[in-house]
ROVO-213520 format. One line per field, with one value per residue (C-alpha): residue in one letter; x, y, z. Coordinates in nm, 4 decimals, always signed. Example, Ala and Ser with C-alpha at 12.3 -4.5 7.8 and 13.67 -1.06 7.14 Angstrom:
<recs>
kolpa: c(A S)
px: c(+1.2300 +1.3670)
py: c(-0.4500 -0.1060)
pz: c(+0.7800 +0.7140)
</recs>
This chain:
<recs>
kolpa: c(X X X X X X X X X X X X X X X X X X X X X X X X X X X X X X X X X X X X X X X X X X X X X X X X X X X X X X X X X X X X X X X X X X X X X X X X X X X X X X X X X X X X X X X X X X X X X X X X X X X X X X X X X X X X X X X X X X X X X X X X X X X X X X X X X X X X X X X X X X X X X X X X X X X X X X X X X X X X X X X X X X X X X X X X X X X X X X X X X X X X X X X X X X X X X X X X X X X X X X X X X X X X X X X X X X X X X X X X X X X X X X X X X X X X X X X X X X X X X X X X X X X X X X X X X X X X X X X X X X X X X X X X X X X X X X X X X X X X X X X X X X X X X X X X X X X X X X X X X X X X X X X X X X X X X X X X X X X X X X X X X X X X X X X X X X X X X X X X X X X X X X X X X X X X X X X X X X X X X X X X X X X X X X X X X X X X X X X X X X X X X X X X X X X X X X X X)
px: c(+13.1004 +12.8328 +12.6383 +12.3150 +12.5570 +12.7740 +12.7066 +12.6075 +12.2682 +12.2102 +12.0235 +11.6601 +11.7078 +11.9613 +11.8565 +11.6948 +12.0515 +12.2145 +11.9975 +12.0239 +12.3845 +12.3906 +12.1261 +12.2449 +12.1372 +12.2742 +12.0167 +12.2219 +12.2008 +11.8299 +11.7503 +11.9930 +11.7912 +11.4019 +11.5515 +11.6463 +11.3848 +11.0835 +10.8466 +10.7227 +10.7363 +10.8613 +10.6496 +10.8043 +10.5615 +10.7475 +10.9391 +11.2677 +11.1950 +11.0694 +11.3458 +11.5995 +11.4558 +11.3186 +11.5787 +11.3448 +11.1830 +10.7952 +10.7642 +10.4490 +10.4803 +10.5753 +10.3240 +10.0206 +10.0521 +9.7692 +9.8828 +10.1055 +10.3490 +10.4668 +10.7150 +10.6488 +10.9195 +10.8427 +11.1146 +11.3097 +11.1544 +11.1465 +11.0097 +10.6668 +10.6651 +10.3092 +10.2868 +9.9684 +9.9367 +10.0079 +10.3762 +10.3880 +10.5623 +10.8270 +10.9047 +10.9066 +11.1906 +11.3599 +11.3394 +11.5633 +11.2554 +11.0718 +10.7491 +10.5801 +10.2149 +9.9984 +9.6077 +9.3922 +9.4140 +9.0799 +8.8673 +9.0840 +9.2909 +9.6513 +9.5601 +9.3045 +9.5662 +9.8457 +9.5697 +9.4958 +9.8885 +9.9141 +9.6162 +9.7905 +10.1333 +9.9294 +10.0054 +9.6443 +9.7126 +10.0888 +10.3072 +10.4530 +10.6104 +10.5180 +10.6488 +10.4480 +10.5427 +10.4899 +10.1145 +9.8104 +9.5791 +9.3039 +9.5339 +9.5834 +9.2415 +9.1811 +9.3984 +9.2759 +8.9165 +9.0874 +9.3151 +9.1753 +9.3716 +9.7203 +9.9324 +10.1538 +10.4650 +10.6994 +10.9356 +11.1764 +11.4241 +11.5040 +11.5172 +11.7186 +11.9555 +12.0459 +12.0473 +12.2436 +12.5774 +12.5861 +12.7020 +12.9872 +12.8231 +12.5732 +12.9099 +13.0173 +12.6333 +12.6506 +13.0345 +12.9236 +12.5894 +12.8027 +13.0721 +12.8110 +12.6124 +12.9413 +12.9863 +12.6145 +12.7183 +13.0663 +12.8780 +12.6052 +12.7929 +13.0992 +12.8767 +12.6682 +12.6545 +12.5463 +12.1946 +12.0635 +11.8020 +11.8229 +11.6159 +11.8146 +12.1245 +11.9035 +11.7562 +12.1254 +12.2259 +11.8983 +12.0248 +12.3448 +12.2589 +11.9981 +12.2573 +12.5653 +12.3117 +12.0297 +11.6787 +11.5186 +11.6283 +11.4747 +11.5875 +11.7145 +11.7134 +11.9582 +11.9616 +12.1275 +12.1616 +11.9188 +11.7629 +12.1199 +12.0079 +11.7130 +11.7712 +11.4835 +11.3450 +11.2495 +11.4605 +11.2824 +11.3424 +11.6008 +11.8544 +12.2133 +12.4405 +12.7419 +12.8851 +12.6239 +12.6657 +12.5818 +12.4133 +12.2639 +12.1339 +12.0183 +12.0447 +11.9049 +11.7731 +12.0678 +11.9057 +11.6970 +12.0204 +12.0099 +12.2593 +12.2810 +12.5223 +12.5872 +12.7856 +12.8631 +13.0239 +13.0715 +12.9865 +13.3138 +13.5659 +13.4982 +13.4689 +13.6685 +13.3241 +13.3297 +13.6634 +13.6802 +13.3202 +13.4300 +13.7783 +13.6128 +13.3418 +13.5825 +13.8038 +13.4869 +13.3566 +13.7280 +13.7520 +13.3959 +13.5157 +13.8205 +13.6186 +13.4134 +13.6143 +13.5089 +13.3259 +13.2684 +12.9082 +12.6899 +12.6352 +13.0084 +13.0278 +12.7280 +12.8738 +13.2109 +13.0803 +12.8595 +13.1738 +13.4067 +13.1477 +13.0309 +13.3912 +13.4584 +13.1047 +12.9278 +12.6367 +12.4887 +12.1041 +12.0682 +11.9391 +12.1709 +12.4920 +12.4935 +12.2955 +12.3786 +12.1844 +12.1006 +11.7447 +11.6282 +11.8180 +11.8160 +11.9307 +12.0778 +12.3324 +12.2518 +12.5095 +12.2818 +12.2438 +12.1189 +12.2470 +12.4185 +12.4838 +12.8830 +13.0136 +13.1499 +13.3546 +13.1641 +12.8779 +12.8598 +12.7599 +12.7430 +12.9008 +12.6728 +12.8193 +12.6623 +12.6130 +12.2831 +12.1591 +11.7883 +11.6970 +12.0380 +12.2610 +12.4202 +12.6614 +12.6672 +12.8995 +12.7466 +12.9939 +12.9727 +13.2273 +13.3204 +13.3825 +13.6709 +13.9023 +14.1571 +14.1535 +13.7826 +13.7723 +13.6238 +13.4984 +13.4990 +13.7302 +13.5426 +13.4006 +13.5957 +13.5382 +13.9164 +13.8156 +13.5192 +13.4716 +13.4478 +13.2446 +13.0245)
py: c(-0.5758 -0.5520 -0.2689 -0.3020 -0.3782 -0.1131 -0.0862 -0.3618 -0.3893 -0.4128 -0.7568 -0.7167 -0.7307 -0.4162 -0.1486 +0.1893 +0.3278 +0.1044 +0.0990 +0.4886 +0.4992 +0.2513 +0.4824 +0.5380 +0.8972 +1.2477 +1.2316 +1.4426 +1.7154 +1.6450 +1.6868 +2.0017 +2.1463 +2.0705 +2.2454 +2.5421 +2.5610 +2.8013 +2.5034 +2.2842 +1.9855 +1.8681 +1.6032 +1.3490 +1.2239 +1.1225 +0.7940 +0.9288 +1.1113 +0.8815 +0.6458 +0.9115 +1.0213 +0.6693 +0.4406 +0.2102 +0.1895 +0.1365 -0.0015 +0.0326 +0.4240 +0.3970 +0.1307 +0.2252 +0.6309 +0.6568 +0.4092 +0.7341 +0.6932 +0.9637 +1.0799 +1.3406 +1.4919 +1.7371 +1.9517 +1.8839 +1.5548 +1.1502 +1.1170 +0.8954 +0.6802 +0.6401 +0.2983 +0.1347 -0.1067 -0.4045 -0.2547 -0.1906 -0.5039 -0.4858 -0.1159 -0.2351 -0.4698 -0.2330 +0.1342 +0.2848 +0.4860 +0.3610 +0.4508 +0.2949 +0.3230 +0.1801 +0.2791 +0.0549 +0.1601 +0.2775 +0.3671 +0.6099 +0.6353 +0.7895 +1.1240 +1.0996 +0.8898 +1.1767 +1.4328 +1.2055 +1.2076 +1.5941 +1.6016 +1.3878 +1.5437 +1.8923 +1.9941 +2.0309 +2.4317 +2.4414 +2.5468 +2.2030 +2.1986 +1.9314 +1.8447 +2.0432 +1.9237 +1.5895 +1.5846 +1.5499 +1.8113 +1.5946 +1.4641 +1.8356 +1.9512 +1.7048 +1.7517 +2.1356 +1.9735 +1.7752 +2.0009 +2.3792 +2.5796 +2.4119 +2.6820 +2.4573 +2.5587 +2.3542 +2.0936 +2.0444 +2.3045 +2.1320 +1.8055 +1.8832 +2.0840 +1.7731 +1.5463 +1.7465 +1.6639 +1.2662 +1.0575 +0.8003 +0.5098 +0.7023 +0.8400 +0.4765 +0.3319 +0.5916 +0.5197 +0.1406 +0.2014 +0.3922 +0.1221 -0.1308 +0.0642 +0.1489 -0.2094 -0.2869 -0.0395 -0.1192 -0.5204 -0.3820 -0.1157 -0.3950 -0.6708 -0.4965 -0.6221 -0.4868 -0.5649 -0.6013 -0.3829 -0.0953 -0.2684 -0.5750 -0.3603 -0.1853 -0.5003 -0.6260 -0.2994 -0.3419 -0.7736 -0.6496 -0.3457 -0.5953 -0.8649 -0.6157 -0.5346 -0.2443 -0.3500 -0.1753 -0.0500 +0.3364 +0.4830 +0.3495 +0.5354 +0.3682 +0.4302 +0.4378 +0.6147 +0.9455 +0.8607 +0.9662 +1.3286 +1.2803 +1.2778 +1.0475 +0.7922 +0.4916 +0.2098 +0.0669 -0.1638 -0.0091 -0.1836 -0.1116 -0.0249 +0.0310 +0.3956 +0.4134 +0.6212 +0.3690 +0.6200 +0.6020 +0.7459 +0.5012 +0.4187 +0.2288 +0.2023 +0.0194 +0.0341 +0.3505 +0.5527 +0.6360 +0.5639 +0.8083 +0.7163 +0.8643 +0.7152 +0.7232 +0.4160 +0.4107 +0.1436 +0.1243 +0.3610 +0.7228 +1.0134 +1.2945 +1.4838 +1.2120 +1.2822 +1.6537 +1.6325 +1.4351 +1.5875 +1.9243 +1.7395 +1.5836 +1.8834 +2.0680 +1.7562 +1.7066 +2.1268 +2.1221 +1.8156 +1.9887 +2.2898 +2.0461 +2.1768 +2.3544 +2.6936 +2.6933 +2.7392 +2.5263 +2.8246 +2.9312 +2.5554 +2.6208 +2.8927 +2.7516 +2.4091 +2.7045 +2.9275 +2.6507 +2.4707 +2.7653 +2.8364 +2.4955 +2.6173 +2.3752 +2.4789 +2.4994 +2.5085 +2.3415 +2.4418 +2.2095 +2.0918 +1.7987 +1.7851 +1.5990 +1.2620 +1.0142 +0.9236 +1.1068 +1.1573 +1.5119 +1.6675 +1.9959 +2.1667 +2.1432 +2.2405 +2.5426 +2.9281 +3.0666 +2.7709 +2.9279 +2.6824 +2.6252 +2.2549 +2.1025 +1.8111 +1.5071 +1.6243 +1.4217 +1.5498 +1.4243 +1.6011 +1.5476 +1.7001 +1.6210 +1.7825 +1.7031 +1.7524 +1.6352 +1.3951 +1.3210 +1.2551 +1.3298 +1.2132 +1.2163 +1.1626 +1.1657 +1.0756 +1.1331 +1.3674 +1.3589 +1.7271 +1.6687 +1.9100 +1.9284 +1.8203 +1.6404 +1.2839 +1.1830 +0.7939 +0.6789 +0.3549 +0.0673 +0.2654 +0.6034 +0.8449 +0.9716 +0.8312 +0.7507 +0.3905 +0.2047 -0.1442 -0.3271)
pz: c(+21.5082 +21.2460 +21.1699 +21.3687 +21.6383 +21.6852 +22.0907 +22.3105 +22.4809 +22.8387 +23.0114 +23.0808 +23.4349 +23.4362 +23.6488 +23.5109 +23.6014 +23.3953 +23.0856 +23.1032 +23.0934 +22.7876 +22.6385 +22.2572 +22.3093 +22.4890 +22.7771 +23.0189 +22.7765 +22.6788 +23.0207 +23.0637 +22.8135 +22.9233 +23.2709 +23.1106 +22.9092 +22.9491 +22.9437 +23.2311 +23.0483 +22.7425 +22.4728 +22.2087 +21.9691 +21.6786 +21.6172 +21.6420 +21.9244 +22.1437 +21.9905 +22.1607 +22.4673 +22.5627 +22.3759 +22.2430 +21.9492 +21.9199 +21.5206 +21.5090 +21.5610 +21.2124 +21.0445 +21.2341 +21.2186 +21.4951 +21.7243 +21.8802 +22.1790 +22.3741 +22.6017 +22.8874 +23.0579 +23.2996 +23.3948 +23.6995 +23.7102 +23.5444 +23.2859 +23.1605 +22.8162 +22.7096 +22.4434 +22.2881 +22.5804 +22.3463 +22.2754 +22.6992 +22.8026 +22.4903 +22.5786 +22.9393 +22.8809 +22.6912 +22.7947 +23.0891 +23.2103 +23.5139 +23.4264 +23.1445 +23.0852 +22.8031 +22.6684 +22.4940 +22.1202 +22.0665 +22.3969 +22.5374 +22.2699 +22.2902 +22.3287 +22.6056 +22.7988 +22.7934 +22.9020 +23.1503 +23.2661 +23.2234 +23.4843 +23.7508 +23.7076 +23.7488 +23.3883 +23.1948 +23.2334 +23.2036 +22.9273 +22.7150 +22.4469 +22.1681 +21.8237 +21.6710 +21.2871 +21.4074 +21.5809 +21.3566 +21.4009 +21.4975 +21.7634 +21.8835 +21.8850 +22.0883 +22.3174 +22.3477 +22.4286 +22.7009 +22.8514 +22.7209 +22.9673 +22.8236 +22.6805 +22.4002 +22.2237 +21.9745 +22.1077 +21.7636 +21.8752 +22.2113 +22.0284 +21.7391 +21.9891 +22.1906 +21.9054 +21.6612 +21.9361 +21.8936 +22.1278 +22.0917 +22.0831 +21.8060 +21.5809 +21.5958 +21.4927 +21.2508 +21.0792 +21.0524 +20.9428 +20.6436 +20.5883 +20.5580 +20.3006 +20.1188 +20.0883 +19.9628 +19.6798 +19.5869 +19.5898 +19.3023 +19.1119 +19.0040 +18.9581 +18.7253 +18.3531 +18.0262 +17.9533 +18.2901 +18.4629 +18.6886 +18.8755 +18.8935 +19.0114 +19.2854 +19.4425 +19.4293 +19.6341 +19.8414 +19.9170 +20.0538 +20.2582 +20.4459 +20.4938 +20.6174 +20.8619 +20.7703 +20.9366 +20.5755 +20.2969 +20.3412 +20.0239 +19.6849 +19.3807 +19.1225 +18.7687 +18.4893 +18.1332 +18.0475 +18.4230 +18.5908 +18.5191 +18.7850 +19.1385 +19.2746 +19.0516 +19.1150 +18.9505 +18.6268 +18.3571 +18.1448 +18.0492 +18.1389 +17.7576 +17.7252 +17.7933 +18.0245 +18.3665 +18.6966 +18.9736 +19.3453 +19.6236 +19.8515 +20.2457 +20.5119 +20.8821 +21.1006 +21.4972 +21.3487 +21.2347 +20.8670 +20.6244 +20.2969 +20.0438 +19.7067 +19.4339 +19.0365 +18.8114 +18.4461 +18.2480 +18.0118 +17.9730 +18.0728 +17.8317 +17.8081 +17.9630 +18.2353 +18.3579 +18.3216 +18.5305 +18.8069 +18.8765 +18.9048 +19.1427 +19.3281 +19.3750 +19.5329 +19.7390 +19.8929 +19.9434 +20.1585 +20.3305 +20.4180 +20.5525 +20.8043 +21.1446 +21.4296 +21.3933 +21.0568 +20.9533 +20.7093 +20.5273 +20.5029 +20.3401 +20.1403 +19.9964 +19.9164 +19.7388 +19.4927 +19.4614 +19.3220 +19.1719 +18.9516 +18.9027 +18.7265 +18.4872 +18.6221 +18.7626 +19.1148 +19.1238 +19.4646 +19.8017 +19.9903 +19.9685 +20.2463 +20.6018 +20.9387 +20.9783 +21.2592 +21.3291 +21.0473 +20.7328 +20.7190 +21.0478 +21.1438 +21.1145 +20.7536 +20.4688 +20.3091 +20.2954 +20.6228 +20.8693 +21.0937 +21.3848 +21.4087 +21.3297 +21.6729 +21.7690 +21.7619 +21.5332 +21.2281 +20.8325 +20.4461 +20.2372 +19.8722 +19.5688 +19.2464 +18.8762 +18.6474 +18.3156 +18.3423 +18.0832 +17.9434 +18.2800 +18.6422 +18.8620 +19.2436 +19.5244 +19.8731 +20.2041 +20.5748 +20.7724 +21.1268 +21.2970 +21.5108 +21.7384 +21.4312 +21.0825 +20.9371 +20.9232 +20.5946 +20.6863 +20.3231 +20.3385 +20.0997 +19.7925 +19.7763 +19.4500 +19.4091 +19.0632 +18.8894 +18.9299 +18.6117 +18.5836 +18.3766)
</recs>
């Protein structure tokens, strides 16, 4: 089963029921928590958001930034997905809700359509919450002017606490969106050569991610040389040399779950630096890993990946030290000080450990964990870093 096909889809003519049940997302618990929330309804606005609580995904959310879709889901009741009528019959075929309604783009517009909805479904002067960090601010003003007695709170808590507990069929989208992009960079990293661009080796990566099965590429910073040391740059036309350190950070979008991979090669035989580096990198990357179970806090993980990091004298400048991913690639619980939620079965986080000298070099190592009842499950099977891969 490939990648972008981890679960199967259901026939167009399945019933509501049945595309609910095949939903990739946690729905019973999305809905649990709109009910016991304080708000009488509940807004998505944002790609991924809709994308969960709909399961279907509206590309042009993405392309077209004012083309918005919504989802209102009153509580105690079905909810409504609101689509630029041009994406209607598409999200028709696809969604499990019932109720599908599209606007014309322009004249009334997205907003004026969901004020429209919160009128019928006797909302315009109830308390919603909406994503907030999502929603332009021209987009909520004008919903004010619409609906003026509408008391509006922030939706991204009850979100990110349904979506932070992933589903089975999402762990398994997520594992092989992984594998695949572990094989995309095991694929570049040993067929790189001497003399050849960074560039060349990132479209390489960027070729294989697509065909193991990634819709995009959404990240891809590989580099090589003096550019290690940075974290995000873009690839350019340096030329691999020998002694060089091979470096990336670089994912995709497989059915809208992210990948986020992290990986280091040498070009040649490693230094004495090299090796002392990446044992002491490993060591800490396999102790956090370890510390993935039940209960424990990202900020009790945080605080262990500085400790033994600092320990080895290398040090430990960063504000995170890994973060849960799905529809977005950072996600909560998040591996930094203050994150307090407890790791539970099923929830799913990288662990990204990684030392840099700016300007002269850095090396990285960046791998998804599974929280089960027991012992971690580390998912790294086709490009592991037990040792610092050597190529060129």
């Amino acid at each position: 089963m490939s990648a972008s096909e981890s679960t199967p889809r259901v026939p167009p003519e399945a019933t509501p029921g049945l595309r609910r049940a095949a939903a990739m997302a946690n729905l019973d618990l999305l809905e649990r928590l709109i009910a016991q929330s304080p708000f009488d309804a509940v807004i998505a606005v944002s790609p991924e958001n809709v994308r969960y609580a709909a399961d279907v995904h509206i590309a042009t959310q993405r392309s077209i930034r004012d083309r918005l879709a919504w989802v209102l889901w009153p509580r105690g009741e079905a909810p409504t997905l609101i689509v630029c009528e041009i994406e209607a019959p598409y999200a028709r075929a696809h969604t499990w809700i019932s109720d599908v309604q599209g606007y014309r783009e322009f004249d009334p517009g997205p907003v004026r359509a969901l004020a429209d909805l919160l009128a019928e479904r006797g909302l315009s002067n109830g308390r919603v919450a909406i994503e907030t960090d999502y929603l332009p601010a021209a987009a909520y003003r004008e919903l004010l002017a619409h609906c003026p007695g509408l008391r509006v709170d922030a939706a991204e808590p009850v979100f990110a606490a349904a979506r932070m507990h992933k589903t089975p069929a999402e762990r398994a989208q997520i594992i092989a969106a992984f594998h695949a992009t572990e094989k995309a960079f095991l694929h570049a990293f040993t067929s790189a050569r001497i003399g050849e661009t960074e560039k060349q080796v990132a479209v390489r990566l960027a070729e294989r991610m697509l065909t193991e099965g990634a819709d995009q590429v959404t990240s891809n910073y590989c580099n090589a040389g003096r550019h290690t040391g940075f974290p995000h740059m873009v690839p350019s036309g340096y030329r691999l040399a020998q002694g060089d350190l091979l470096k990336a950070d670089s994912g995709g979008m497989f059915r809208q779950y992210f990948s986020n991979v992290g990986r280091t090669a040498k070009l040649g035989p490693p230094s004495a630096k090299d090796l002392s580096v990446w044992s002491a990198l490993r060591d800490v990357h396999h102790a956090v890993i370890d510390a993935c179970r039940p209960g424990r806090t990202g900020a009790e993980l945080f605080a262990l990946a500085k400790a033994k990091q600092e320990r080895a004298g290398l040090s430990f400048p960063y504000t995170h030290n890994g973060h849960s991913l799905g529809l977005n690639i950072h996600e909560h619980p998040i591996i930094r000080a203050g994150e307090d939620i407890p790791y539970q079965p099923g929830m799913i986080t990288t662990v990204e450990t990684r030392a840099r000298w700016p300007g002269e070099l850095g090396y990285h190592m960046e791998d998804i964990v599974e929280i089960t009842d027991g012992a971690p499950i580390w998912h790294a099977t086709v490009f592991r870093n037990d040792e610092l891969l050597v190529t060129g």
